[in-house]
C-alpha positions as CSV (number, residue, x, y, z in Angstrom):
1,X,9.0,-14.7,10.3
2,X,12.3,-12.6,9.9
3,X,11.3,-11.7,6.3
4,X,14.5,-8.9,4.8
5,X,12.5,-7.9,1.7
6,X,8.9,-8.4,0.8
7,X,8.0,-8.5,-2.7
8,X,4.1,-8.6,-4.1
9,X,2.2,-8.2,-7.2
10,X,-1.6,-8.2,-8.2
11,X,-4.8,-7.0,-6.4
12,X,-4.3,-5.0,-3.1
13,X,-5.3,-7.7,-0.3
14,X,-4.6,-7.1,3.3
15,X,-0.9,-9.3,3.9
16,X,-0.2,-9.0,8.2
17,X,3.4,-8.1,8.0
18,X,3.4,-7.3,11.6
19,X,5.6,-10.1,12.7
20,X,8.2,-9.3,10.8
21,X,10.2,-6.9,12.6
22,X,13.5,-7.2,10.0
23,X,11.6,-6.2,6.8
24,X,13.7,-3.2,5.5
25,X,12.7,-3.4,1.7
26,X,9.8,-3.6,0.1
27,X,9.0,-4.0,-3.2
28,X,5.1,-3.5,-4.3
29,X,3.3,-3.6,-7.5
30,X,-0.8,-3.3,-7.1
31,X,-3.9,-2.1,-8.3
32,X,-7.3,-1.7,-7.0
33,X,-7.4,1.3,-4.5
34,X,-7.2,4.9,-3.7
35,X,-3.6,6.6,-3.1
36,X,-5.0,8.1,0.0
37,X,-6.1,4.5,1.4
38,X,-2.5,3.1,0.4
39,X,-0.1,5.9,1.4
40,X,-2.3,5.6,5.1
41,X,-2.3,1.6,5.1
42,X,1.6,1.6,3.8
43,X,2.5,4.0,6.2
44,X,0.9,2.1,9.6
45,X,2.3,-1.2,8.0
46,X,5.6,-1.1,6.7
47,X,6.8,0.5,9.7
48,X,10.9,-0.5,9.7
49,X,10.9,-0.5,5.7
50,X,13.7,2.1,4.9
51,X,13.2,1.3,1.2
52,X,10.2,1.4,-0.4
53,X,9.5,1.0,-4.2
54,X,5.4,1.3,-4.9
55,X,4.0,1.2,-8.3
56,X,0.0,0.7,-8.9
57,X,-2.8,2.1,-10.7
58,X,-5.2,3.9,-7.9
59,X,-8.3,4.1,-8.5
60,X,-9.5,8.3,-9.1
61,X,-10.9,10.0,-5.5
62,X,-14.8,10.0,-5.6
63,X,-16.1,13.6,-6.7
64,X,-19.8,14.4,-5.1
65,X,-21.7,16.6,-8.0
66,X,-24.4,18.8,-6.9
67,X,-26.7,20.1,-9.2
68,X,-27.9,23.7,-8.4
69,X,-31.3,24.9,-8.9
């Protein structure tokens, strides 16, 4: 698959773009995970993409409380 541009919406869901060697744009509108988790999956992915347009709503980073005695 010689795929130019890639183009999703919706849910984040694992999509194997590793055959496509050509992909140089990539346009991506998600929810449904952390900004950590998709700035390190994007990053090891979407490794020939020289244009990247991400918008989503990340879920908040998990805070531990500790209650002190």
């Amino acid at each position: 698959m010689n795929l130019e541009t890639f183009e999703y919406r919706g849910v984040a869901v694992p999509i194997d773009l590793s055959k496509s060697s050509e992909l140089e744009c990539a346009n991506i509108w998600y929810y449904g995970d952390t900004l950590e988790h998709t700035i390190t999956v994007l990053a090891n992915v979407l490794i020939n993409v020289q244009h990247l347009t991400l918008d989503t709503a990340c879920e908040p980073p998990k805070v531990r409380s500790y209650t002190i005695l």
